[in-house]
PDBQT receptor file of N, H, CA, C and O in Angstrom, charges set to zero:
ATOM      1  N   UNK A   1     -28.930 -39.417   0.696  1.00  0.00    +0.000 N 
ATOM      2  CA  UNK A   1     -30.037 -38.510   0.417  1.00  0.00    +0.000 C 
ATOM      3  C   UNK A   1     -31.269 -39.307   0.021  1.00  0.00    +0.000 C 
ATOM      4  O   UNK A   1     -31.182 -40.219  -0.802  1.00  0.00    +0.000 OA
ATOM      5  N   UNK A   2     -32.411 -38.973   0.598  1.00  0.00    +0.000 N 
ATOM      6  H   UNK A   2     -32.481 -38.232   1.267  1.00  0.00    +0.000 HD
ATOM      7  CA  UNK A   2     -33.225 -39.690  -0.049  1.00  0.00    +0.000 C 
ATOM      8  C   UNK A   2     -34.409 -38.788  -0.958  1.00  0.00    +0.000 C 
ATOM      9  O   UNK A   2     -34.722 -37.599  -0.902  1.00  0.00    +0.000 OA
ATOM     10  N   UNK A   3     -34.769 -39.604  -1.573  1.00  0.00    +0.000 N 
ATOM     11  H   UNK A   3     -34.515 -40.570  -1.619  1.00  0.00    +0.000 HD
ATOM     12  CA  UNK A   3     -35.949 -38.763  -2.462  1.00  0.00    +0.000 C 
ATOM     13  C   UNK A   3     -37.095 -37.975  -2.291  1.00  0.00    +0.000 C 
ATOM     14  O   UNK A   3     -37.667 -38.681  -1.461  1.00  0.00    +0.000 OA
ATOM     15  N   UNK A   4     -37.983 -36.853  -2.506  1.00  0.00    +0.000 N 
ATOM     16  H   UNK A   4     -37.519 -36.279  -3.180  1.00  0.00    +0.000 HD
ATOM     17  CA  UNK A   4     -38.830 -36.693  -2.102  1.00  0.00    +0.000 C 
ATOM     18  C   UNK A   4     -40.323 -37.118  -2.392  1.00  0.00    +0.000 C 
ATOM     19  O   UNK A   4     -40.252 -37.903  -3.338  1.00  0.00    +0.000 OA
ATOM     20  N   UNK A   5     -41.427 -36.989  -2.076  1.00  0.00    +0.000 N 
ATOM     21  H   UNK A   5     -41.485 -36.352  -1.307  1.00  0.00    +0.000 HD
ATOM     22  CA  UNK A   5     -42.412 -37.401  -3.198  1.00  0.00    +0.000 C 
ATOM     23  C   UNK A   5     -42.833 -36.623  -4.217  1.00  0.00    +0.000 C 
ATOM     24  O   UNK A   5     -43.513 -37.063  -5.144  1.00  0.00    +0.000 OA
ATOM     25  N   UNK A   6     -42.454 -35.410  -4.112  1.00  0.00    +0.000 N 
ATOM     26  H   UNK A   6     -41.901 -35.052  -3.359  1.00  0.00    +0.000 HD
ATOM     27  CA  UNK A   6     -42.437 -34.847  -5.475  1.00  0.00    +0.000 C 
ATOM     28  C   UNK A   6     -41.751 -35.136  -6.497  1.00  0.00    +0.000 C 
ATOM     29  O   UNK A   6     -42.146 -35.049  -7.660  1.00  0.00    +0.000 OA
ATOM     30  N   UNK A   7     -40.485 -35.564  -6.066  1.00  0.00    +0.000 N 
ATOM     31  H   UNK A   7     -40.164 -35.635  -5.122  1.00  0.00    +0.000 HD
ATOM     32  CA  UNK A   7     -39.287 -35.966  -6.929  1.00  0.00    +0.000 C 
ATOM     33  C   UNK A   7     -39.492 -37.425  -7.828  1.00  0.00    +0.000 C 
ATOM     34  O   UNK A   7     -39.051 -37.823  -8.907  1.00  0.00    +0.000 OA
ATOM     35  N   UNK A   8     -40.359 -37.966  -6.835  1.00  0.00    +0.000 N 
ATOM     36  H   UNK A   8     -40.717 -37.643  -5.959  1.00  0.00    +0.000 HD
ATOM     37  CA  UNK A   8     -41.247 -39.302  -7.175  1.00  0.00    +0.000 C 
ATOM     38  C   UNK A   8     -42.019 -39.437  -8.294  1.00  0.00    +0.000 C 
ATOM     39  O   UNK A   8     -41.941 -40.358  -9.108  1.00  0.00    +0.000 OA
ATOM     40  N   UNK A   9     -43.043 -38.160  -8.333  1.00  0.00    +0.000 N 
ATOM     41  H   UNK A   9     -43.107 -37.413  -7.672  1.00  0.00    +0.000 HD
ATOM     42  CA  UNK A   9     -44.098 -38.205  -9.154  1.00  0.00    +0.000 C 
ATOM     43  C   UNK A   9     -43.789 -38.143 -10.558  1.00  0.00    +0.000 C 
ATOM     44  O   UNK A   9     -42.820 -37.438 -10.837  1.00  0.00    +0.000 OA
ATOM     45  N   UNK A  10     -44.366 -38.699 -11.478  1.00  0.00    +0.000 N 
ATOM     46  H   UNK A  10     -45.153 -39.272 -11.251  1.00  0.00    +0.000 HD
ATOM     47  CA  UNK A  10     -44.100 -39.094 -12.596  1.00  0.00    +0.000 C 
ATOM     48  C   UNK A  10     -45.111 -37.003 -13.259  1.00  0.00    +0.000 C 
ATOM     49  O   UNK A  10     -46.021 -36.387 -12.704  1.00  0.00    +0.000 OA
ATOM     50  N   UNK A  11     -44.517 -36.749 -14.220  1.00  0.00    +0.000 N 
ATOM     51  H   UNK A  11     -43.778 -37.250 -14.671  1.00  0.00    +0.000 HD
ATOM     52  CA  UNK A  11     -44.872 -35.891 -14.982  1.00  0.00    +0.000 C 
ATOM     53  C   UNK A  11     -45.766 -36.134 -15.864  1.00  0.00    +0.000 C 
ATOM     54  O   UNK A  11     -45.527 -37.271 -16.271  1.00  0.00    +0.000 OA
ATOM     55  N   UNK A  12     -46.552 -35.769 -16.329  1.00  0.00    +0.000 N 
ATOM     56  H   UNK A  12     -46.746 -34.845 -15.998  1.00  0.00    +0.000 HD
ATOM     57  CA  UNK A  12     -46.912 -35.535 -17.585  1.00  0.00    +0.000 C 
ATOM     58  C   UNK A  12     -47.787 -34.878 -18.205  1.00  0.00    +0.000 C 
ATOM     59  O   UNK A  12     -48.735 -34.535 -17.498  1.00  0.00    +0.000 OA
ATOM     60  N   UNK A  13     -47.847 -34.412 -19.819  1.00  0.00    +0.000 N 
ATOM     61  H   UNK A  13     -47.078 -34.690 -20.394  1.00  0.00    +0.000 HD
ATOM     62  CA  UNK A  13     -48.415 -33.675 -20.600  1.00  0.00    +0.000 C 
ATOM     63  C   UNK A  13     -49.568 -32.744 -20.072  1.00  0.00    +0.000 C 
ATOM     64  O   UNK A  13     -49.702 -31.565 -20.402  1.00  0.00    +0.000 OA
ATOM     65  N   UNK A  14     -50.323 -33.388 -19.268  1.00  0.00    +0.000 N 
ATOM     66  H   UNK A  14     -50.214 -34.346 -19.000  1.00  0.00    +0.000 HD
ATOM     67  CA  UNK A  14     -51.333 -32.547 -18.464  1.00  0.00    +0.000 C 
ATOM     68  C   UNK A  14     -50.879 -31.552 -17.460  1.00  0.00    +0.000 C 
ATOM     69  O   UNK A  14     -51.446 -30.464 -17.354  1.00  0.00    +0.000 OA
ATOM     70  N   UNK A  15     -49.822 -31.916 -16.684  1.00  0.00    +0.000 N 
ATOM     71  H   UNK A  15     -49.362 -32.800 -16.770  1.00  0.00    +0.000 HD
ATOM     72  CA  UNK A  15     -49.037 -31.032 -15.556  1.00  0.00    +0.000 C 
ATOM     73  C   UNK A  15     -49.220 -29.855 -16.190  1.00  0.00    +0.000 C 
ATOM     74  O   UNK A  15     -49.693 -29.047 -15.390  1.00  0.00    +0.000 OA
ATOM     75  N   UNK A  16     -49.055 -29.366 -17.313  1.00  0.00    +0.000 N 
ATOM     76  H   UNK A  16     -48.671 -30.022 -17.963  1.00  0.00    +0.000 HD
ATOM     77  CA  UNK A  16     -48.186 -28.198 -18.254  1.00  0.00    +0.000 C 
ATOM     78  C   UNK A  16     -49.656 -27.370 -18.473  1.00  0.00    +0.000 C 
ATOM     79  O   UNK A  16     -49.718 -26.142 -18.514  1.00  0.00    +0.000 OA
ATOM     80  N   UNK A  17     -50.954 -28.376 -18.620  1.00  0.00    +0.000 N 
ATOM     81  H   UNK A  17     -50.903 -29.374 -18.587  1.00  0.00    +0.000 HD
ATOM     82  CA  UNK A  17     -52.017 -27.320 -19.062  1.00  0.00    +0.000 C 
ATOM     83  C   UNK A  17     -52.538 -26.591 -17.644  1.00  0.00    +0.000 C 
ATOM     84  O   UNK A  17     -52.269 -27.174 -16.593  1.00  0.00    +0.000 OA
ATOM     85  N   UNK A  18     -53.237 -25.395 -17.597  1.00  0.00    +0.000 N 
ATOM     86  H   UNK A  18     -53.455 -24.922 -18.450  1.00  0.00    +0.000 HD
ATOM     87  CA  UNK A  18     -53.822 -24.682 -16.856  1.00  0.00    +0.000 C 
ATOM     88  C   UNK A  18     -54.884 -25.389 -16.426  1.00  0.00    +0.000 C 
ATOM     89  O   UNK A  18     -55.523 -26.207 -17.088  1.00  0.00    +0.000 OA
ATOM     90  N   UNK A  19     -55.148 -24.912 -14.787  1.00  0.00    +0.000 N 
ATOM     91  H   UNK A  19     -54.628 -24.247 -14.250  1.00  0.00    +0.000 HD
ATOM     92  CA  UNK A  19     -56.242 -25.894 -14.205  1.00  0.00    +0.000 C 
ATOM     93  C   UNK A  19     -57.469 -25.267 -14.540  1.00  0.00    +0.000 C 
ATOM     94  O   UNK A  19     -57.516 -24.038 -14.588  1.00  0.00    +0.000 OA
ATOM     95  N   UNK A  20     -58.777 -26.177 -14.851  1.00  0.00    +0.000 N 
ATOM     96  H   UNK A  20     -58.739 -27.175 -14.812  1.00  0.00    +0.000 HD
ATOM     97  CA  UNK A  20     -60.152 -25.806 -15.285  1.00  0.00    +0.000 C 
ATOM     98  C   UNK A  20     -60.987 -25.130 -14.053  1.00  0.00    +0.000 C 
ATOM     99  O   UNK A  20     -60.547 -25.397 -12.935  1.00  0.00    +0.000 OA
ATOM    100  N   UNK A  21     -61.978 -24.406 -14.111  1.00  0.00    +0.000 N 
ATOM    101  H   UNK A  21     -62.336 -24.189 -15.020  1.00  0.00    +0.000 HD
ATOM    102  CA  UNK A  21     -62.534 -24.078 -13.089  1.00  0.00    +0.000 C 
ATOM    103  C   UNK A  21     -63.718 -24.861 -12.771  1.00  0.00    +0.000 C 
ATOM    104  O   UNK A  21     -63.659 -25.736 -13.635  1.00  0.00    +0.000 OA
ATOM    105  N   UNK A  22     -64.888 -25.130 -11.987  1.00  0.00    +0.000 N 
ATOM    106  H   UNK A  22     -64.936 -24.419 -11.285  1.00  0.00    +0.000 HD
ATOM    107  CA  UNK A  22     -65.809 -25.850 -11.479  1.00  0.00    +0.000 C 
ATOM    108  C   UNK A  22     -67.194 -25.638 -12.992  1.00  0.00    +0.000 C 
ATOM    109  O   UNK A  22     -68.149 -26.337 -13.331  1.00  0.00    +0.000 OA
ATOM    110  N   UNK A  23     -66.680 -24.476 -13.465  1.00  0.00    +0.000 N 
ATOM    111  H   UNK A  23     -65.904 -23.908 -13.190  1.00  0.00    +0.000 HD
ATOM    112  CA  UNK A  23     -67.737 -23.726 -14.590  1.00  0.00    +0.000 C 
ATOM    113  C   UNK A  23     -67.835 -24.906 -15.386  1.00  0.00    +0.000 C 
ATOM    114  O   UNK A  23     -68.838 -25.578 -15.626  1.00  0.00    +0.000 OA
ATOM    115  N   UNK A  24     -66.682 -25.064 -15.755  1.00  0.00    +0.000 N 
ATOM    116  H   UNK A  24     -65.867 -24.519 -15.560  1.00  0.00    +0.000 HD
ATOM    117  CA  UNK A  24     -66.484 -26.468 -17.248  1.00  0.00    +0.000 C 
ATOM    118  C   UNK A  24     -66.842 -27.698 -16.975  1.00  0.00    +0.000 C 
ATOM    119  O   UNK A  24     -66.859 -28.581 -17.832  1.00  0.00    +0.000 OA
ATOM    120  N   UNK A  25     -67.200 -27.896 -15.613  1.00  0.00    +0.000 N 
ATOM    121  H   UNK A  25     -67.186 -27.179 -14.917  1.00  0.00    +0.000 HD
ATOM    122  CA  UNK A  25     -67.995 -29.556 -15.376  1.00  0.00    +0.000 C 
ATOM    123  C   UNK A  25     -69.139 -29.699 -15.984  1.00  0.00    +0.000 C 
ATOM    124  O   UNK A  25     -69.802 -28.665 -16.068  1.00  0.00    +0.000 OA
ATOM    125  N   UNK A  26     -69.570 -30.613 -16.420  1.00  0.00    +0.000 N 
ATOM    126  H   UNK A  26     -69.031 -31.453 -16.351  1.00  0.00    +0.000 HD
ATOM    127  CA  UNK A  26     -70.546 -30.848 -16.986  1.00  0.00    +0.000 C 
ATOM    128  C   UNK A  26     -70.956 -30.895 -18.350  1.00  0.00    +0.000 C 
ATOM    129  O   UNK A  26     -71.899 -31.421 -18.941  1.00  0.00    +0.000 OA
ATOM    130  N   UNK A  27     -69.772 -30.049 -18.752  1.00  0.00    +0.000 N 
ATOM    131  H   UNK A  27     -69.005 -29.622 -18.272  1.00  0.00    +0.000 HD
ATOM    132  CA  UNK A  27     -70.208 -29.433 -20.320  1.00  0.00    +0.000 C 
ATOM    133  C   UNK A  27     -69.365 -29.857 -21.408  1.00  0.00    +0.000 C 
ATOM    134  O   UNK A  27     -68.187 -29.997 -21.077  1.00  0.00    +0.000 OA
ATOM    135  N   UNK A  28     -69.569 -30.041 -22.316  1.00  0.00    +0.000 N 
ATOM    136  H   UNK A  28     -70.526 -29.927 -22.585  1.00  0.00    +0.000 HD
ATOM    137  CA  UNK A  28     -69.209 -31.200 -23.492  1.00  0.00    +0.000 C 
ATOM    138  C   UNK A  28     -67.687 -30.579 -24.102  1.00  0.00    +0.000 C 
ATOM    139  O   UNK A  28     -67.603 -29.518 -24.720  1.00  0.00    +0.000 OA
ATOM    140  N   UNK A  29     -66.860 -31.222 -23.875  1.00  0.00    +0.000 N 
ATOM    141  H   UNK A  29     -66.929 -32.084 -23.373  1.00  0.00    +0.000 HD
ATOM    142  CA  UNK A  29     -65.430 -30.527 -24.344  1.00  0.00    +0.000 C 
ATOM    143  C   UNK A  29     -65.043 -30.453 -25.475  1.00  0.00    +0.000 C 
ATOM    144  O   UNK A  29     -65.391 -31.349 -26.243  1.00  0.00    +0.000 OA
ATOM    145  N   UNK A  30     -64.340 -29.553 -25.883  1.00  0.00    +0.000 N 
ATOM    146  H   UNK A  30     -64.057 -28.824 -25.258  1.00  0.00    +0.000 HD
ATOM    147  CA  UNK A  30     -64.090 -29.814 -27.383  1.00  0.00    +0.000 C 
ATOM    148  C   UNK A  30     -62.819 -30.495 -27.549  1.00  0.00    +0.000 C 
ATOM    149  O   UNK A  30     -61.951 -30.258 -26.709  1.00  0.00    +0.000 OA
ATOM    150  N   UNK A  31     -62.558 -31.337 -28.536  1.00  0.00    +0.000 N 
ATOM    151  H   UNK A  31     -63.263 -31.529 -29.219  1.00  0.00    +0.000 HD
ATOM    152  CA  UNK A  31     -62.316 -32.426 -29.776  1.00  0.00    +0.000 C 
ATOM    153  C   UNK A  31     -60.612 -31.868 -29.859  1.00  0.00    +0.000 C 
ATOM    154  O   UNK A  31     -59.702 -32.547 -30.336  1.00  0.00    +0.000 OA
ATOM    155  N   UNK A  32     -60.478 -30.661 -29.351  1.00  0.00    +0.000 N 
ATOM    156  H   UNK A  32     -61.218 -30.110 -28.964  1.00  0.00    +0.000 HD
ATOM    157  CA  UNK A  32     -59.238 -30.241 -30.190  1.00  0.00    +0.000 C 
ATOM    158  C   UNK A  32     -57.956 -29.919 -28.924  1.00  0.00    +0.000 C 
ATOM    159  O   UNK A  32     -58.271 -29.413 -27.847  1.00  0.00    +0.000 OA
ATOM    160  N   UNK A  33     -57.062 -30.154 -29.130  1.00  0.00    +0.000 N 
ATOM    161  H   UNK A  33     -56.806 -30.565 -30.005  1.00  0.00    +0.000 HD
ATOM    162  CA  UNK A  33     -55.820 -30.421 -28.282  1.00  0.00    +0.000 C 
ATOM    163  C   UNK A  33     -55.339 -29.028 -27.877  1.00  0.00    +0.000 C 
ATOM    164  O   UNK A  33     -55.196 -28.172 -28.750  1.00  0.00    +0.000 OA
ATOM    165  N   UNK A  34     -55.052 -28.730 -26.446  1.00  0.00    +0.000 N 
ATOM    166  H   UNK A  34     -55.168 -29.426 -25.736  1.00  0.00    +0.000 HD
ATOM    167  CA  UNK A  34     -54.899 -27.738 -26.336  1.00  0.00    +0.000 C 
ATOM    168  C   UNK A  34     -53.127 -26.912 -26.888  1.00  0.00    +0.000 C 
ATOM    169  O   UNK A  34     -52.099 -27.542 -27.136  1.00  0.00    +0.000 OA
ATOM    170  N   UNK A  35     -53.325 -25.299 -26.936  1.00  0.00    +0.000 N 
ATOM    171  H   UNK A  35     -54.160 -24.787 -26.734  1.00  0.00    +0.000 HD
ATOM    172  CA  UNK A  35     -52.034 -24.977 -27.765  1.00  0.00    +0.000 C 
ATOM    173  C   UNK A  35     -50.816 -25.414 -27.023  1.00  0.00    +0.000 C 
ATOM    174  O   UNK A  35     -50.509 -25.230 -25.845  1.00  0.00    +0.000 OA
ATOM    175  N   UNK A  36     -50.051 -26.180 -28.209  1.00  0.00    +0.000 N 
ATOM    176  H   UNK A  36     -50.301 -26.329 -29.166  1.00  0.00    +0.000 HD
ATOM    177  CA  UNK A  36     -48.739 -26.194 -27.233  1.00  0.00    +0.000 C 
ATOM    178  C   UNK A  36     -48.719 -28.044 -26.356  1.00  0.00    +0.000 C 
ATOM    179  O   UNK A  36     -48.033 -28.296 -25.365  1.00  0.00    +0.000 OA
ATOM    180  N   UNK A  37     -49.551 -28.962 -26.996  1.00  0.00    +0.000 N 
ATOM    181  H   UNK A  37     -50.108 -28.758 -27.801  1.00  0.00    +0.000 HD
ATOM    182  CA  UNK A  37     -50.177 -30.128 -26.764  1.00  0.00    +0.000 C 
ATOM    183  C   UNK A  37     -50.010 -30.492 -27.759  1.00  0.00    +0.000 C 
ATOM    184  O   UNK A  37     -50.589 -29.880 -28.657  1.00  0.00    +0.000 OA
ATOM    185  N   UNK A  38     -48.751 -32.196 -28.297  1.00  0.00    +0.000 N 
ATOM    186  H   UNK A  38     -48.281 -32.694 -27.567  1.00  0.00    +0.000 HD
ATOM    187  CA  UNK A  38     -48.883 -32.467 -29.203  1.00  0.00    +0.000 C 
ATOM    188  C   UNK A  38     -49.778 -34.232 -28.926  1.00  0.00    +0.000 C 
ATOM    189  O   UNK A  38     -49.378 -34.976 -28.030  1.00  0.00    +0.000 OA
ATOM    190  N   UNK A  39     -50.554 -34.492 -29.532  1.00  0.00    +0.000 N 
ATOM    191  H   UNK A  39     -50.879 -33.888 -30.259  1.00  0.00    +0.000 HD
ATOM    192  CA  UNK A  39     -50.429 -35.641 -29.540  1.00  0.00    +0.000 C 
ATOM    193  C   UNK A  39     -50.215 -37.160 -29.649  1.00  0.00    +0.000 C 
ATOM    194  O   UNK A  39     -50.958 -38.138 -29.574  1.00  0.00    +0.000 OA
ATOM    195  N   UNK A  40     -48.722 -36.940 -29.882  1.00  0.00    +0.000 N 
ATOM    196  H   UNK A  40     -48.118 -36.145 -29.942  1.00  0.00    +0.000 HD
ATOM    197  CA  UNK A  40     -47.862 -37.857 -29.740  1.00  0.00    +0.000 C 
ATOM    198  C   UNK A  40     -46.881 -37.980 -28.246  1.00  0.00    +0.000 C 
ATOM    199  O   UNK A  40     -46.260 -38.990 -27.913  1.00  0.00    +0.000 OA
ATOM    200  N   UNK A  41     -46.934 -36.732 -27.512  1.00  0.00    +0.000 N 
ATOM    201  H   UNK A  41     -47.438 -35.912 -27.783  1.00  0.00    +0.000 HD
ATOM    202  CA  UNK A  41     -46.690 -36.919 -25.808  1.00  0.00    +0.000 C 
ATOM    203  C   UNK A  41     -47.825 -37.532 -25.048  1.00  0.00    +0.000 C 
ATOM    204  O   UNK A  41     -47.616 -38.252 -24.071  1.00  0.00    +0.000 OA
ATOM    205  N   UNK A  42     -49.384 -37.168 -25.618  1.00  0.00    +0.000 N 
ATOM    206  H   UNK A  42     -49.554 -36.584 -26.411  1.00  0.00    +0.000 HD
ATOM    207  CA  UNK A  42     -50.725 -38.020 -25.054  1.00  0.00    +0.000 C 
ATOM    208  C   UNK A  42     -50.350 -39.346 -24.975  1.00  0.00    +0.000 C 
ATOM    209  O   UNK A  42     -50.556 -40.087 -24.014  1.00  0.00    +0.000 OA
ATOM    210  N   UNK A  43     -49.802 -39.624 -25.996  1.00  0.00    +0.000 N 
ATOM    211  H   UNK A  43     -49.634 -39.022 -26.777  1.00  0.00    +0.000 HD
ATOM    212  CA  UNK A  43     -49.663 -41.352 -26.044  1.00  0.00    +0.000 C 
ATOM    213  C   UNK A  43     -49.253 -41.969 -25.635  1.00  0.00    +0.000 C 
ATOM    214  O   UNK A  43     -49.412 -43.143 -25.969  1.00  0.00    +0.000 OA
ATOM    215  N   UNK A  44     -47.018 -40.841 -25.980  1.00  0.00    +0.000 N 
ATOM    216  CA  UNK A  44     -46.172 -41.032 -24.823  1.00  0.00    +0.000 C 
ATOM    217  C   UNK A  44     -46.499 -41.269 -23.377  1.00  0.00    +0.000 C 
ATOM    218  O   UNK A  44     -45.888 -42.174 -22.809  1.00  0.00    +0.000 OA
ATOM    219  N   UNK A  45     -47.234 -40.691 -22.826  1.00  0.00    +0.000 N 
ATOM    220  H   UNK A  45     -47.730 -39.955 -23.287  1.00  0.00    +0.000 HD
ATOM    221  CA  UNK A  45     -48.285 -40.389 -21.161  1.00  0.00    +0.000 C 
ATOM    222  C   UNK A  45     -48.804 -41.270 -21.119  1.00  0.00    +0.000 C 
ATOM    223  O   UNK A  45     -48.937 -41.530 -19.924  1.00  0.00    +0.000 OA
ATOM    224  N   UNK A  46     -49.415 -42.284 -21.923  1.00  0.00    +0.000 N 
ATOM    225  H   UNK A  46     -49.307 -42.073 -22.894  1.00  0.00    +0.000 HD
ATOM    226  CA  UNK A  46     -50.580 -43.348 -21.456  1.00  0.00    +0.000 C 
ATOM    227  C   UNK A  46     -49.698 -44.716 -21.777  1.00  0.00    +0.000 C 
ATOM    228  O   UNK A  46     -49.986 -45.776 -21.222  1.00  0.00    +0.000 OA
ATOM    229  N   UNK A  47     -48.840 -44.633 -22.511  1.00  0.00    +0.000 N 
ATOM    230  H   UNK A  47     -48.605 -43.772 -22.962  1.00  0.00    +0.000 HD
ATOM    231  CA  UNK A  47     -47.555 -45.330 -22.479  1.00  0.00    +0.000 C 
ATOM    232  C   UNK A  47     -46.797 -45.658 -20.771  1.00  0.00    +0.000 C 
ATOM    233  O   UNK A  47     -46.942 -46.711 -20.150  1.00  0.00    +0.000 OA
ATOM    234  N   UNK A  48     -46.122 -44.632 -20.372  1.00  0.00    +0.000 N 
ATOM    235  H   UNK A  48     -46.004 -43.776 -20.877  1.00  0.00    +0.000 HD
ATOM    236  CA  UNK A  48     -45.483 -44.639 -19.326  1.00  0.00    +0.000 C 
ATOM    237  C   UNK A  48     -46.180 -44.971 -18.286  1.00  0.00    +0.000 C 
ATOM    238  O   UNK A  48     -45.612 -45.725 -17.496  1.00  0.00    +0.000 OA
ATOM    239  N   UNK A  49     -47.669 -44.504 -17.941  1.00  0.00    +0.000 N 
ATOM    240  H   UNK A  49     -48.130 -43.891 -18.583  1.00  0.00    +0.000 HD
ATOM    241  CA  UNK A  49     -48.366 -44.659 -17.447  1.00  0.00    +0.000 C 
ATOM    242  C   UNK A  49     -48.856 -46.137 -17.240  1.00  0.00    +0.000 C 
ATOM    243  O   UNK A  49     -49.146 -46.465 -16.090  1.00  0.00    +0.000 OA
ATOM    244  N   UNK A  50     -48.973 -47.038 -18.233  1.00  0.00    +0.000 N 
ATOM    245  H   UNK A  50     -48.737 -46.771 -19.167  1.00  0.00    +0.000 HD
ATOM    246  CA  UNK A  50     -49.335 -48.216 -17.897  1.00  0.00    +0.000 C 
ATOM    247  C   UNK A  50     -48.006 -48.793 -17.684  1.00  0.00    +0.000 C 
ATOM    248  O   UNK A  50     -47.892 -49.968 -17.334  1.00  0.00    +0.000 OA
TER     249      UNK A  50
């Protein structure tokens, strides 16, 4: 069997939040983690990631 590339792709913490619309470009984000976002998986994520 071989793998797929989905099966490939690495996960993380962001997968889980809802996608932004074109409205929110540009505009200054706020500071605060979204619900259900801890950040100690952020870290975990930039961890695995490198």
């Amino acid at each position: 069997m071989s793998k797929t590339a989905s099966a490939d792709r690495l996960r993380t913490v962001l997968d889980r939040l809802p996608e932004g619309d074109e409205s929110d470009l540009g505009t200054q984000s706020s500071k605060k983690l979204p619900k259900g976002v801890q950040e100690k998986e952020l870290y975990q994520d930039i961890l695995r990631i490198a």
